[in-house]
C-alpha positions in Angstrom: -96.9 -5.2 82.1 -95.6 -8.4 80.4 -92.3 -8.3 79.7 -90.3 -9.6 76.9 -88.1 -11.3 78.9 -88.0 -14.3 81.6 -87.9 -13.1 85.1 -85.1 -14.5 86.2 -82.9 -11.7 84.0 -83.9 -10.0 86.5 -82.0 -6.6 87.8 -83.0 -3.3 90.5 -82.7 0.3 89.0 -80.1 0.9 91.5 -77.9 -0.9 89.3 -78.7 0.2 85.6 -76.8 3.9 85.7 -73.6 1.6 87.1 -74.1 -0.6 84.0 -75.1 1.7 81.2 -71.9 4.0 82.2 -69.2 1.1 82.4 -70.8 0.1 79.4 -67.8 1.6 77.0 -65.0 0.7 79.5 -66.5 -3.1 79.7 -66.7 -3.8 76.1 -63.9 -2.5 74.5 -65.4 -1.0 71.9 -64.2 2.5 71.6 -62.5 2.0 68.5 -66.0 0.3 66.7 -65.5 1.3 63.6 -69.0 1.8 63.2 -69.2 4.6 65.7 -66.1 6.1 64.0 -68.1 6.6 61.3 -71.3 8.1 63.3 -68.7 10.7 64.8 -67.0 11.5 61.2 -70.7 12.1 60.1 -71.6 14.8 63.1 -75.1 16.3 60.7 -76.2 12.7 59.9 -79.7 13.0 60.2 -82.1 11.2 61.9 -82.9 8.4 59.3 -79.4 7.7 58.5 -78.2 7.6 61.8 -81.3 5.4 62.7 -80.2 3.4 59.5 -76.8 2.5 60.2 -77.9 1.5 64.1 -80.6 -0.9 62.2 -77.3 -2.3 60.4 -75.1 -2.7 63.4 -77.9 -4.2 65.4 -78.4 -6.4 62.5 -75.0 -7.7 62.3 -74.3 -8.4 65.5 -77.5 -10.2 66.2 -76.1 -12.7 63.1 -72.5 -13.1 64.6 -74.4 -14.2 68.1 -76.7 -16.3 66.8 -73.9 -18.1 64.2 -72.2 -20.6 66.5 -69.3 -21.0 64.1 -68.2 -17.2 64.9 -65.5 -17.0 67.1 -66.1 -17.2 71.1 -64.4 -13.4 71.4 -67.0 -12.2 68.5 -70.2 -13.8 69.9 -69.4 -12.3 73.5 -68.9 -9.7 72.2 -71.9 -9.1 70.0 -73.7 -9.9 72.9 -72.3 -7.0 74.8 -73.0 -4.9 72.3 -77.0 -5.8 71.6 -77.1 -5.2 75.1 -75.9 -1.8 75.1 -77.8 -1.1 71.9 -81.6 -0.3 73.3 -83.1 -2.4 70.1 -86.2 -5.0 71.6 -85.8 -7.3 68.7 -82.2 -8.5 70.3 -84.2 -9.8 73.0 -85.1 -13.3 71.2 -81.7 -13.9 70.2 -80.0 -12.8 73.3 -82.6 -15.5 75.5 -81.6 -18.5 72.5 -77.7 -17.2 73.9 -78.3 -17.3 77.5 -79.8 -21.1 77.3 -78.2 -22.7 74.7 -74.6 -21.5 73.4 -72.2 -24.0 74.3 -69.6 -20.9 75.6 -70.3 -20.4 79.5 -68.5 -17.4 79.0 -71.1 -16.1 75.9 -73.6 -17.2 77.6 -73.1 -14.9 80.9 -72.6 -11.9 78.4 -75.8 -12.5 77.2 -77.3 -12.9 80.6 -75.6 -9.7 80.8 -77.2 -8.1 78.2 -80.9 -9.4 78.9 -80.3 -7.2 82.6 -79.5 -4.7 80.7 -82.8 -4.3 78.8 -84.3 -4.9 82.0 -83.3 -1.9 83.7 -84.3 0.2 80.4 -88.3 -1.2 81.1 -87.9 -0.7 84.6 -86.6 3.0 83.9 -89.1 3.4 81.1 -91.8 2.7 84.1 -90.1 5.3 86.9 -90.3 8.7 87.7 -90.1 11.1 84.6 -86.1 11.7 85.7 -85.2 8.2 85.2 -87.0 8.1 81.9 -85.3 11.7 80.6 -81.9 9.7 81.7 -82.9 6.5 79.5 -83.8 8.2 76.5 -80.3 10.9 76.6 -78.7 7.1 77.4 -80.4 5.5 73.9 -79.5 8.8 71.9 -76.0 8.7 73.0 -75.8 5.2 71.6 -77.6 6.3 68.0 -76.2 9.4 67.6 -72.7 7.2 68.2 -71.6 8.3 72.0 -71.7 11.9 70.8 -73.9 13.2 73.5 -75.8 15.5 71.1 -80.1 14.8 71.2 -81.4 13.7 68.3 -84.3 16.1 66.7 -87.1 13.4 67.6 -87.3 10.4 70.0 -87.2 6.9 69.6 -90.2 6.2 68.3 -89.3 2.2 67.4 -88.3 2.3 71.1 -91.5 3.5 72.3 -93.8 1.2 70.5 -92.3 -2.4 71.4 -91.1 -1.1 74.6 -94.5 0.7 75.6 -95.9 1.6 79.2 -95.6 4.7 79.1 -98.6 7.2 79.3 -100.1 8.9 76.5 -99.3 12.4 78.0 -95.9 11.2 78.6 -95.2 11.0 75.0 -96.5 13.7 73.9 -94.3 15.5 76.8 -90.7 14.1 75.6 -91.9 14.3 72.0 -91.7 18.4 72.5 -89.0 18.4 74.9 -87.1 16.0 72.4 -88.1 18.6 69.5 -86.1 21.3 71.1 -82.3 20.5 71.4 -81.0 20.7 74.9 -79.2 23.8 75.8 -81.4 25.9 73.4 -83.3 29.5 74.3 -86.0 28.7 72.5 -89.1 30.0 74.3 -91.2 27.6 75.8 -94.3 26.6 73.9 -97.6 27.6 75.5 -99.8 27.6 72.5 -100.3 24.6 69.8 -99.4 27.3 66.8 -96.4 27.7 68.4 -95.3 23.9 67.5 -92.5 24.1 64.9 -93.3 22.3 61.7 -91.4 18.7 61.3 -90.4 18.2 57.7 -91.5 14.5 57.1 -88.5 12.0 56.8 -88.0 9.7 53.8 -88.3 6.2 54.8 -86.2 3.3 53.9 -89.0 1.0 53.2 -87.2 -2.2 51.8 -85.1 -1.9 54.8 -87.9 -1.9 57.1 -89.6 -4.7 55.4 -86.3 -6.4 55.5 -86.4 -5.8 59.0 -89.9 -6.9 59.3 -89.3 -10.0 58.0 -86.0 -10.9 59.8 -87.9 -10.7 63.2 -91.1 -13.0 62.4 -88.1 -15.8 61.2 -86.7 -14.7 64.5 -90.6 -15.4 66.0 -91.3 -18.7 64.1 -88.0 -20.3 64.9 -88.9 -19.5 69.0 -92.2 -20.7 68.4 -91.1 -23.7 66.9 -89.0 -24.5 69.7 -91.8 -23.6 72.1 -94.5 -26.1 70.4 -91.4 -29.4 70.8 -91.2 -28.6 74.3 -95.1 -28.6 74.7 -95.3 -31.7 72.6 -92.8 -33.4 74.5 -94.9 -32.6 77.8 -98.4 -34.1 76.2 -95.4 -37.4 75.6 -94.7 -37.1 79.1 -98.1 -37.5 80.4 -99.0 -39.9 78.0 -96.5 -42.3 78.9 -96.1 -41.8 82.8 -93.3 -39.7 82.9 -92.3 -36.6 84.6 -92.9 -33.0 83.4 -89.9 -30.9 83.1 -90.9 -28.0 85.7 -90.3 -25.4 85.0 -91.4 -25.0 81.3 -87.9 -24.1 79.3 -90.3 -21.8 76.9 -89.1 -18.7 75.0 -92.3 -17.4 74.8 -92.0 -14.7 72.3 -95.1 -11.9 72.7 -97.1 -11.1 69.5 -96.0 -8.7 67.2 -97.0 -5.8 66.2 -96.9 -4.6 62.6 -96.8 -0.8 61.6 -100.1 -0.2 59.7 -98.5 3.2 58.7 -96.2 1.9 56.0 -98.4 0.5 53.0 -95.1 -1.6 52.0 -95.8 -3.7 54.8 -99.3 -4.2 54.5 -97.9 -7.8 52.7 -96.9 -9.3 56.1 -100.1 -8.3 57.7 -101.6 -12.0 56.9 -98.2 -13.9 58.0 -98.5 -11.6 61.4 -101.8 -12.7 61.7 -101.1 -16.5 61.3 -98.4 -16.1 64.0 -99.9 -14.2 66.6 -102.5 -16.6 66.4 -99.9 -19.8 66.8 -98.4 -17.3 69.9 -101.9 -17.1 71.3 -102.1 -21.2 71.2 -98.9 -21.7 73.1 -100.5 -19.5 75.6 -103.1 -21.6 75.8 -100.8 -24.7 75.6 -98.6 -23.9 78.3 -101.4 -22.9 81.0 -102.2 -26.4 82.0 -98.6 -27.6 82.1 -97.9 -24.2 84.4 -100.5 -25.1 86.7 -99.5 -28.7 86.7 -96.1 -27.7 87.9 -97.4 -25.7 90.6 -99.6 -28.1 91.9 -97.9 -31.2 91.4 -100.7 -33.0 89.8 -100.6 -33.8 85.5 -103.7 -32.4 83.5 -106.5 -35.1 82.7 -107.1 -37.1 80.2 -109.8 -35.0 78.9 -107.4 -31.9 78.5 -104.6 -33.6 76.9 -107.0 -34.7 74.1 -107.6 -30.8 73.4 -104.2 -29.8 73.9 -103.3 -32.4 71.2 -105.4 -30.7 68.8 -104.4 -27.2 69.7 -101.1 -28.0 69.2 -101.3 -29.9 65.3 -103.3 -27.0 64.8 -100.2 -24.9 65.4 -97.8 -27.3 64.3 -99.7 -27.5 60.6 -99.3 -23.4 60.5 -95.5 -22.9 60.5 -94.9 -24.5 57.6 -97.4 -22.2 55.7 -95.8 -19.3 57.6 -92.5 -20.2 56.5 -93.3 -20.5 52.9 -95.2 -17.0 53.2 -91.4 -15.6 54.7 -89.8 -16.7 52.1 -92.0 -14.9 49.0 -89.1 -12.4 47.3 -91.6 -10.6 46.7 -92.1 -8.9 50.4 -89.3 -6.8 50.0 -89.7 -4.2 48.0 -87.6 -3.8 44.5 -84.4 -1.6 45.1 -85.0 1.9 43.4 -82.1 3.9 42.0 -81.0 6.7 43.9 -80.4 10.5 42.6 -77.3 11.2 42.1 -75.7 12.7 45.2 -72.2 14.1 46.5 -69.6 11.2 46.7 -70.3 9.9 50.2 -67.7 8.9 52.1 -66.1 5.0 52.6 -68.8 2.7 54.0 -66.8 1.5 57.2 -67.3 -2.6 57.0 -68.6 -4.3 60.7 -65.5 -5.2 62.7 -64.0 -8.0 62.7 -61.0 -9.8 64.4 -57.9 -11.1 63.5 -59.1 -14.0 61.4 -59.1 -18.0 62.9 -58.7 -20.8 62.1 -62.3 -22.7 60.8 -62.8 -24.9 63.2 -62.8 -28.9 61.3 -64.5 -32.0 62.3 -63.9 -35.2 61.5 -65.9 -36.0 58.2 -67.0 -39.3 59.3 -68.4 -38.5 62.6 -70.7 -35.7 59.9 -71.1 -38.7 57.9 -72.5 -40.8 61.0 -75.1 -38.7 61.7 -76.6 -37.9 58.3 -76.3 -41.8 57.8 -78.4 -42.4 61.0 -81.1 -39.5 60.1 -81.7 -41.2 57.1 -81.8 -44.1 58.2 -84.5 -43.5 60.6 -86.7 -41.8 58.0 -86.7 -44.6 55.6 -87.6 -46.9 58.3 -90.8 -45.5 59.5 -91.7 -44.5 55.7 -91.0 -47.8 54.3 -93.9 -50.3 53.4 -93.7 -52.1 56.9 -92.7 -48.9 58.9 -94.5 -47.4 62.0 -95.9 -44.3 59.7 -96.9 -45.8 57.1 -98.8 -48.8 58.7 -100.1 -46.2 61.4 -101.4 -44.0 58.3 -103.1 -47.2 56.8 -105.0 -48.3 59.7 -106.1 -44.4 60.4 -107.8 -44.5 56.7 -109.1 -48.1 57.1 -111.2 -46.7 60.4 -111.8 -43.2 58.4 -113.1 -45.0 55.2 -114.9 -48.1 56.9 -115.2 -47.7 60.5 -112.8 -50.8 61.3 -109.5 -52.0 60.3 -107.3 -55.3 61.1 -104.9 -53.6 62.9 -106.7 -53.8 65.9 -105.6 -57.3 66.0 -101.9 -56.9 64.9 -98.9 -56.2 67.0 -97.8 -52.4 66.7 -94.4 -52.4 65.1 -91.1 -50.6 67.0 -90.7 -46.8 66.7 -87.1 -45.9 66.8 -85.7 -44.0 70.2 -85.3 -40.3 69.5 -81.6 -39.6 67.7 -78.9 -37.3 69.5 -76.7 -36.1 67.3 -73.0 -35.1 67.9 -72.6 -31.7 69.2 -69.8 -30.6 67.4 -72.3 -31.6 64.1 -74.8 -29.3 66.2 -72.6 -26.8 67.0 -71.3 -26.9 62.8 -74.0 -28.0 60.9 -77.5 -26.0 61.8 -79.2 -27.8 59.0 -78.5 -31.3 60.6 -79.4 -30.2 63.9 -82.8 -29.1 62.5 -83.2 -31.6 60.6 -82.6 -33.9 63.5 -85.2 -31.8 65.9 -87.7 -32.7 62.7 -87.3 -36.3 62.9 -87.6 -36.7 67.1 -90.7 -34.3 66.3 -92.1 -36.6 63.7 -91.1 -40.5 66.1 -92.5 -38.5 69.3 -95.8 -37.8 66.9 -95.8 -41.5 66.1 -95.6 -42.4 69.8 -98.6 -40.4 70.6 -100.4 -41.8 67.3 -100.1 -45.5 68.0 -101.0 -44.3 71.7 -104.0 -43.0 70.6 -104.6 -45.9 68.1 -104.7 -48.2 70.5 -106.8 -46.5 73.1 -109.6 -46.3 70.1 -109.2 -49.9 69.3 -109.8 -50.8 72.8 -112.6 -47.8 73.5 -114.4 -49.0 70.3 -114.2 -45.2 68.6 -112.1 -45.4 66.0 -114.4 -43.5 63.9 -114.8 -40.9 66.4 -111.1 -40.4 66.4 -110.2 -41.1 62.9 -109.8 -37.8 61.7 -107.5 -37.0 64.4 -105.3 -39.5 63.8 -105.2 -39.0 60.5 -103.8 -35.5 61.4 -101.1 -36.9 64.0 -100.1 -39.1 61.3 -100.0 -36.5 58.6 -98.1 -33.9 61.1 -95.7 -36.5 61.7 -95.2 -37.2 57.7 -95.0 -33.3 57.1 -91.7 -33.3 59.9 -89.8 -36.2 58.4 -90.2 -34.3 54.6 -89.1 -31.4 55.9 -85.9 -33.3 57.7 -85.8 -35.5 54.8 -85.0 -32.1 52.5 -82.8 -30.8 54.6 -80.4 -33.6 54.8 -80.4 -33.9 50.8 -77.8 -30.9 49.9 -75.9 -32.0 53.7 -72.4 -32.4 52.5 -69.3 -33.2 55.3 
């Protein structure tokens, strides 16, 4: 089974009932307000305790992946995700382990990643260790109150998955019956109680739904840089970075039960099918690494291709995400009993915002621009690039065969505490190395047609390089316009 996870976060069974019970003595957290309010609330039922573990999950995963939250808060968070049993963590816990500039955060979330781990490896054993994982997941819904909840996990089961058919249908009635009850045991199928049918929070779910395929397309993103800076690599003699720093996010799977998601089915579609081109992206690179030897010529052509193929889809997907109209429109509610105070996330004694130095901000945005102007103005590398890809597209020929290719700028490193502050610079940064890095491999490829005699053959190629590159420095372009230090 493929799991969602690299294989160094790697952990033995022996370990996970060690982990999951020091879990409350690790973290500090037996005064989460949160699960204060689970314990107040002891006849919850299921969707609102399921509900209000959605929420936690939810915030937590935003104060980890927010690098301007305290050190003690992301740690934390991570601790928590870890402990919580919710798949969807998993991408934002891996971003953690690699790339948040805490050592300290970054072991938590190691931490974490283990601790998920140990729930597939459980969900895989004997039918013991899987009762003990799923009392283990209630405990943590139904707030640490030991009590079973009236049905299982289903979210659980169905990104988890591995277990058998039988199996489900197994824990499904032993989960029906609470633990400790005389019930009689069940020997015919009349005998199955009838399950009243739970109202579900559909603009939550979609909410939910759409706050995991950002979570996908920012991975893949990051995925289809580090493939396209391996096709740079072999291109221009260098070595490949072995082994592949990939997230490698697994396609997701939409619930075809709920008609209120039925509008995400197309965006699901468009990126499962950019997740099943880094698959084929990454294959050669893998074996390259293993063997020692770069892919050919020939393979790097129709990587190229694969990958603008990919690279022209997230935009398009991000525009689909960003429809209001995917989420449902909020419905009043019947009046009710006066529930009690909604207990707000946790939060620490407040800080300090940490300041930089408005010129160094200033600096960078300056630089970013600068670049972007450059290759865009009359004399710059994209635009003459683009003008010599339609001469050859329109007429078969162009001059620039005979001209000398003007300089593309070196990538630009920003500062890290602008990283590290501003997201929206960083990205904007990672769009304008994509674009120069797109107009490396386009005057590459220029040249090689010049001197191979096929620039019409490879025309229309280029002409998608160059407009891939073009589509990168817009989208840096708009996000340094509303940049202020």
């Amino acid at each position: 089974m493929t799991t969602p996870f690299d294989d160094d976060f790697d952990t033995s069974f022996d370990d996970f009932d060690a982990d999951f019970d020091e879990f409350d003595d690790d973290l500090g957290l037996e005064d989460d307000d949160f699960d204060t309010a689970l314990e107040r609330d002891d006849d919850a039922d299921l969707e609102e305790l399921q509900r209000r573990h959605q929420e936690r999950t939810s915030h937590y995963m935003k104060v980890l992946n927010n690098r301007k939250n305290p050190v003690k808060q992301r740690r934390e968070a991570a601790y928590w995700l870890g402990e919580s049993g919710e798949p969807e963590a998993i991408p934002i816990l891996k971003k953690a382990a690699r790339n948040d500039p805490d050592k300290s955060v970054r072991e938590a979330a190691i931490y974490a990643l283990r601790q998920f781990k140990a729930l597939q490896l459980a969900l895989q054993g004997s039918p013991e260790e899987q009762d003990r994982v799923m009392e283990l997941l209630e405990n943590v819904v139904r707030g640490k109150m030991g009590r079973r909840l009236p049905v299982p996990l289903q979210r659980m089961y169905m990104i988890m998955g591995g277990l058998f058919a039988s199996f489900l249908v197994l824990l499904l009635i032993g989960l029906i019956i609470p633990s400790g009850s005389s019930a009689p045991p069940i020997t015919d199928v009349a005998d199955l109680p009838t399950l009243v049918p739970q109202a579900v929070d559909t603009r939550l779910m979609a909410q939910q739904t759409r706050d995991a395929l950002n979570t996908m397309r920012t991975l893949l993103t990051d995925d289809l840089i580090t493939i396209q800076r391996q096709i740079d690599a072999v291109n221009t003699g260098n070595a490949l970075t072995c082994p592949l720093p990939l997230n490698n996010p697994q396609p997701y799977v939409l619930d075809t039960t709920v008609a209120e998601l039925a509008a995400f089915a197309p965006i699901v579609e468009q990126l499962n099918g950019v997740q099943a081109d880094l698959m084929t992206l990454q294959a050669p690179f893998v074996e390259a690494c293993n063997s020692g030897t770069p892919p050919p010529a020939e393979t790097i052509t129709q990587l190229t291709e694969t990958l603008l193929r990919a690279q022209r889809a997230l935009p398009d997907i991000q525009v689909a995400l960003d429809d209001p109209n995917l989420i449902p429109a909020a419905t009043a509610a019947a009046p009710e009993a006066t529930p009690e105070p909604t207990v707000p996330p946790p939060t620490d004694t407040p800080v300090p915002t940490p300041t930089l130095d408005p010129a160094v901000v200033r600096t960078d945005l300056a630089q970013l621009q600068f670049i972007i102007d450059d290759v865009q103005a009359q004399r710059g590398a994209y635009s003459i690039l683009n003008r010599y890809w339609n001469d050859a597209a329109q007429a078969g020929q162009t001059l620039g065969c005979r001209e000398p290719q003007p300089v593309v700028p070196d990538n630009y490193v920003i500062n890290e505490r602008v990283a590290e502050l501003y997201p929206d610079i960083e990205t904007a940064a990672e769009n304008v190395n994509l674009g120069l890095d797109l107009l490396r491999q386009g005057w590459d490829m220029f040249a090689q047609s010049c001197a191979n005699n096929t620039l019409i053959q490879d025309a229309q190629l280029g002409l998608t390089v160059v407009s891939t590159a073009g589509q990168a420095f817009s989208t840096a372009n708009d996000l340094l316009i509303n940049q202020q230090p």
